[in-house]
C-alpha positions in Angstrom: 8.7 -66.6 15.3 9.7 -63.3 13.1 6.5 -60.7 12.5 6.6 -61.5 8.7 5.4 -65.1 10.3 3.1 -64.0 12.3 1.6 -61.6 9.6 1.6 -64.9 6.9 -0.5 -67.4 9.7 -2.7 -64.4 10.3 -3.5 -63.9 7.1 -3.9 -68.3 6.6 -6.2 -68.2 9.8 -3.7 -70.7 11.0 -2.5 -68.8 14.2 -2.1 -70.7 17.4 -3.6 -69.6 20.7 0.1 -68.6 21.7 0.8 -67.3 18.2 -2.5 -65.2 18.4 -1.2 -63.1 21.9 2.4 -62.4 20.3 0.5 -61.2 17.4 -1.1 -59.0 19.3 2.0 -57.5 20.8 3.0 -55.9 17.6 3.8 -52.7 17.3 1.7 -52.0 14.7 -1.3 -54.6 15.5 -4.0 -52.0 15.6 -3.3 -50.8 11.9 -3.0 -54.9 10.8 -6.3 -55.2 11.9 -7.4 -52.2 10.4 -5.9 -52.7 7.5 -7.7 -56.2 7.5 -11.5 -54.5 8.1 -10.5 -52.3 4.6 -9.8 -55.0 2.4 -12.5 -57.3 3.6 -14.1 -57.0 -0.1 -10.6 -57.4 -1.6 -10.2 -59.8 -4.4 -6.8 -61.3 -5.5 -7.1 -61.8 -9.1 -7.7 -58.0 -9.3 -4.6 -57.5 -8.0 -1.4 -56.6 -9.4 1.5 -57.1 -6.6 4.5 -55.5 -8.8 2.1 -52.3 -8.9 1.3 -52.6 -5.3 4.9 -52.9 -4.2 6.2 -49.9 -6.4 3.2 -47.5 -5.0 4.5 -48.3 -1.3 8.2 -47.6 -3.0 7.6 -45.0 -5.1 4.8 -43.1 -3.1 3.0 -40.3 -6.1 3.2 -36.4 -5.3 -0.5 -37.0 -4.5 0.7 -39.2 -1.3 3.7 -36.9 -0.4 1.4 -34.0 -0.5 -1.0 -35.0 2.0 0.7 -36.9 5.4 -0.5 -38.5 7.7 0.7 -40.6 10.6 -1.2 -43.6 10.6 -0.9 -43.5 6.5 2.4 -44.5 5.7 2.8 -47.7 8.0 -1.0 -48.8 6.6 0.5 -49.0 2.8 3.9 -50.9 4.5 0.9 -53.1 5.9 -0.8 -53.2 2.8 1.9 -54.3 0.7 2.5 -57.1 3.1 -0.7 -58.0 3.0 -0.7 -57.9 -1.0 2.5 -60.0 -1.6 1.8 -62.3 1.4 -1.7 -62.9 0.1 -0.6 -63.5 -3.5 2.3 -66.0 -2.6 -0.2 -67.8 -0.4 -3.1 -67.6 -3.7 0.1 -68.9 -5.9 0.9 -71.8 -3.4 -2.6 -73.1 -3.4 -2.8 -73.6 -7.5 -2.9 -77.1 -7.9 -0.3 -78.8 -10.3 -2.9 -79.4 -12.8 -2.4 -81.2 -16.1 -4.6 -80.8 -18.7 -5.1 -82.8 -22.1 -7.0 -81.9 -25.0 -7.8 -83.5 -28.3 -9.1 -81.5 -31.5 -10.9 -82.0 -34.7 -10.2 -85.5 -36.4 -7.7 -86.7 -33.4 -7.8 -88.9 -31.0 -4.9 -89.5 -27.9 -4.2 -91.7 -25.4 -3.3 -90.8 -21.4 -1.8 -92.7 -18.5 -2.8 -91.4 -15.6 -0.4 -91.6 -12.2 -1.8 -94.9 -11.3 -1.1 -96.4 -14.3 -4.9 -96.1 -15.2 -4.9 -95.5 -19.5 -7.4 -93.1 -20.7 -8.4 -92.7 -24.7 -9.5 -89.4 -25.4 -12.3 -88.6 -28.2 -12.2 -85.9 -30.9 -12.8 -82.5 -29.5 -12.1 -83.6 -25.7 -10.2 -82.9 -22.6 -9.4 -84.2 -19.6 -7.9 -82.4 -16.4 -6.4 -83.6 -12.9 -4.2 -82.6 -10.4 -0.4 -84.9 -10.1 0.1 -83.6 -6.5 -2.9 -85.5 -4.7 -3.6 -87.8 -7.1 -3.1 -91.0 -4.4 -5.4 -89.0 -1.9 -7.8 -88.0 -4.2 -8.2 -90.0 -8.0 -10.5 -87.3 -9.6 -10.3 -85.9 -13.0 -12.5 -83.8 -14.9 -14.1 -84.4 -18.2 -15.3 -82.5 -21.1 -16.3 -84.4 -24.0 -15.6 -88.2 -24.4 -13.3 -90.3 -22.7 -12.8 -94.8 -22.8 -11.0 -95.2 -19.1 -9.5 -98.5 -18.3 -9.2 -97.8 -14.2 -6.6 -99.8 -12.3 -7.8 -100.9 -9.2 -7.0 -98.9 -5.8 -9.2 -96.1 -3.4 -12.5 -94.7 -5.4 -11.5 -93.1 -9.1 -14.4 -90.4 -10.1 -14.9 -88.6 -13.1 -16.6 -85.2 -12.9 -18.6 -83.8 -15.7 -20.6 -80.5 -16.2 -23.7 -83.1 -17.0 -23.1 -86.0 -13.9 -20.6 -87.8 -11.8 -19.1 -91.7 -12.6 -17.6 -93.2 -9.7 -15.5 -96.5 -9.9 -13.1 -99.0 -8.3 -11.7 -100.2 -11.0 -13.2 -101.5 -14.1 -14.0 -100.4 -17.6 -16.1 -97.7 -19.0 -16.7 -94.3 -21.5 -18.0 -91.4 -20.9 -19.6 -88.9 -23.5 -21.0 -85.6 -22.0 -21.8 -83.4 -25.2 -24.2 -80.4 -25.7 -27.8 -82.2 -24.7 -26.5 -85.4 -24.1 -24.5 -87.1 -21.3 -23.9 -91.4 -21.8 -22.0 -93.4 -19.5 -21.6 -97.7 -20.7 -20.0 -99.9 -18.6 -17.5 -102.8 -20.2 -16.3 -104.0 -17.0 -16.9 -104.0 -13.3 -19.3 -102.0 -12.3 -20.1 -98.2 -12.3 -22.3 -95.8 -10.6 -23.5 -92.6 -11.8 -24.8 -89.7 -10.3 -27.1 -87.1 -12.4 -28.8 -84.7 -10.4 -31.1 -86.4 -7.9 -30.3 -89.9 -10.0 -28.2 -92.7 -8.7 -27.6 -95.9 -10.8 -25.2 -98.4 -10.7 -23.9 -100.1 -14.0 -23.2 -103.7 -15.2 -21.1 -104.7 -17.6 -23.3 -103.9 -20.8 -25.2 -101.4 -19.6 -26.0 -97.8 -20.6 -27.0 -94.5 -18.6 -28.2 -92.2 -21.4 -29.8 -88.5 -20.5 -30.8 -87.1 -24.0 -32.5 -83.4 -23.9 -32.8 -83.7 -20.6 -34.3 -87.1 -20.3 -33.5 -90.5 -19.4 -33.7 -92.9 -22.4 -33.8 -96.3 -21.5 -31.4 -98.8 -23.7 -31.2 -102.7 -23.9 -28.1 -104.6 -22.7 -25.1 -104.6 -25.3 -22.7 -106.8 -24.2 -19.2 -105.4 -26.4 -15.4 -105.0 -25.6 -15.3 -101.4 -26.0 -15.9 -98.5 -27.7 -16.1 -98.0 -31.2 -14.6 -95.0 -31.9 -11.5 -96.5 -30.4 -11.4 -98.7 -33.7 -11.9 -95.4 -35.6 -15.6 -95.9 -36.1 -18.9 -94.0 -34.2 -21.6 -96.2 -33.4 -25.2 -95.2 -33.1 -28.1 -96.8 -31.7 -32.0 -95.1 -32.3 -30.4 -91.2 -31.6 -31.0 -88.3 -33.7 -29.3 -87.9 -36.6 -28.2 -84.3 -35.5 -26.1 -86.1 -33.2 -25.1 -88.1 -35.5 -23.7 -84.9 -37.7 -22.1 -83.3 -34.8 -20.1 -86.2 -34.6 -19.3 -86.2 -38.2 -18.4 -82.8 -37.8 -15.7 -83.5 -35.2 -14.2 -86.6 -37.1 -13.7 -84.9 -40.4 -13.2 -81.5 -40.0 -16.3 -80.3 -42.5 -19.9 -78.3 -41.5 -22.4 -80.2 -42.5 -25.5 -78.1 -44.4 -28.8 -79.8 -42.7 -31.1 -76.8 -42.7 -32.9 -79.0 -45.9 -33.6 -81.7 -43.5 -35.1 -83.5 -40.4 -32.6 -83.7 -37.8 -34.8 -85.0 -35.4 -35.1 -88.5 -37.6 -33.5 -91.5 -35.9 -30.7 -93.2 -36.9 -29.2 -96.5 -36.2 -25.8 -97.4 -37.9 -22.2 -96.0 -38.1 -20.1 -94.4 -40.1 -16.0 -94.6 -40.2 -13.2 -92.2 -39.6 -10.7 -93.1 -42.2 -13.4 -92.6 -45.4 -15.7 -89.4 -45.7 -17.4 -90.4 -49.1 -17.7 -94.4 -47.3 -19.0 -92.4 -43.9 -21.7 -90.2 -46.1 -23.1 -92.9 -48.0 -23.3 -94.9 -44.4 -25.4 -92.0 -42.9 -27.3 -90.9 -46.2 -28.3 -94.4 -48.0 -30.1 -95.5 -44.9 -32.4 -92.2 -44.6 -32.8 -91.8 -48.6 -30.7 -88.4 -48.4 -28.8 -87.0 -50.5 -25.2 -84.8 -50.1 -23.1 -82.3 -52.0 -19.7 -81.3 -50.6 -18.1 -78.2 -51.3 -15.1 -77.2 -50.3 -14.7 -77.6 -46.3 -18.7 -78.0 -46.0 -21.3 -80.8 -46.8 -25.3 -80.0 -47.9 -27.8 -83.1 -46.9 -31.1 -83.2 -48.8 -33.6 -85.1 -49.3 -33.7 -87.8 -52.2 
């Protein structure tokens, strides 16, 4: 085995008992290690290896000026230890693939297992290709209809809770204050802080400021917002306008009006003035739109 290979499984903590004693008949095995105690607080993405490399190249009249014998061999170390440690830093990255969904759009993904997901307005949706059959994991910000093939465990990991899965059926919405999980098909089980709960087809796991609201069995096919329409049952309406928000493209004006009130309904994607009068009619409110923006009043 060559010293640069030695030096690479030292620095991965991967050398053999056998490895460890030619290691330690380097030449320069006493400045390695000394080297090593000095950059115990070192952090990689501080460091820039093309500037590390040219220092030990280029040494500054600062360096020249003041020799030393153990010096020059500990920045030959050093920039072994820099490039070796960022090629090992850039072999780790995983070959992550991210999707993301904006204002007023919607997208579809099929994941390596043939599993479909259908992203939400203002969403996305992360997970690594290369260890996809050890490990089906992705990670979700926003909201997400997944249609899981069957195979090992498929979770989805969200700032608010975990879903774990066989494979079934189910959406996801983790949004500021509020994290829902419904279950269309199969089962699911979610885990929310100290909280474990399995799913039926039909039912709902809905954390709202914090707290678990309890919801009645809704037996549907999916979601709506897959059919360009967002559903609501008995949540405030400031929910309701965030979601308005992120399906038309407009800030809505409510500082006129409770946003605390409840609302049960829905409103379409395809029709602002159709979607307003679905929202306002039912709570006696009244709207104005100008320009980009919206103002709700009262009647």
């Amino acid at each position: 085995m060559t010293r640069e290979e030695l030096i690479q499984k030292w620095l991965n903590h991967s050398l053999t008992p056998q490895e460890l004693e030619a290691f330690k008949q380097l030449d320069d095995y006493a400045e390695l290690t000394k080297m090593n105690t000095a950059l115990q607080y070192f952090k990689a993405p501080d460091v820039d290896v093309d500037a590390a490399y040219t220092i030990v190249q280029k040494p500054t009249q600062e360096n020249i000026s003041k020799p030393a014998s153990w010096f020059k061999p500990l920045l030959r170390i050093a920039a072994i230890l820099v490039i070796g440690f960022g090629a090992y830093l850039y072999s780790t990255i995983p070959n992550a693939t991210l999707v993301e969904t904006h204002v007023a759009d919607k997208t579809s993904v099929e994941l390596p297992d043939t599993s479909a997901v259908t992203l939400n307005a203002v969403s996305s949706l992360s997970f690594d290709e290369d260890s996809w059959k050890e490990n089906r994991e992705v990670s979700l910000k926003g909201e997400a209809y997944f249609k899981v093939a069957k195979g090992e465990t498929f979770s989805v990991i969200t700032d608010d809770g975990i879903v774990t899965v066989l494979g079934t059926q189910f959406n996801v919405k983790q949004r500021k204050n509020l994290f829902e999980v419904f279950c269309y098909e199969g089962s699911v089980k979610v885990n929310y802080n100290a909280t474990e709960v399995v799913l039926k087809p039909g039912q709902r796991f809905l954390i709202l400021d914090g707290k678990q609201i309890r919801n009645e069995k809704e037996m549907l096919k999916e979601p709506s917002w897959i059919r360009n329409e967002s559903s609501f049952k008995s949540l405030p309406l400031r929910e309701v306008i965030q979601e308005f928000e992120r399906q038309y493209n407009v800030t809505i004006d409510a500082n006129a009006i409770d946003t605390s009130e409840v609302y049960t309904g829905s409103f379409t994607h395809t029709n602002i003035d159709m979607a307003l009068q679905s929202i306002t009619l039912p709570l006696q409110l009244k709207y104005q739109k100008k320009q980009n923006s919206i103002i709700l009043k009262r009647d």
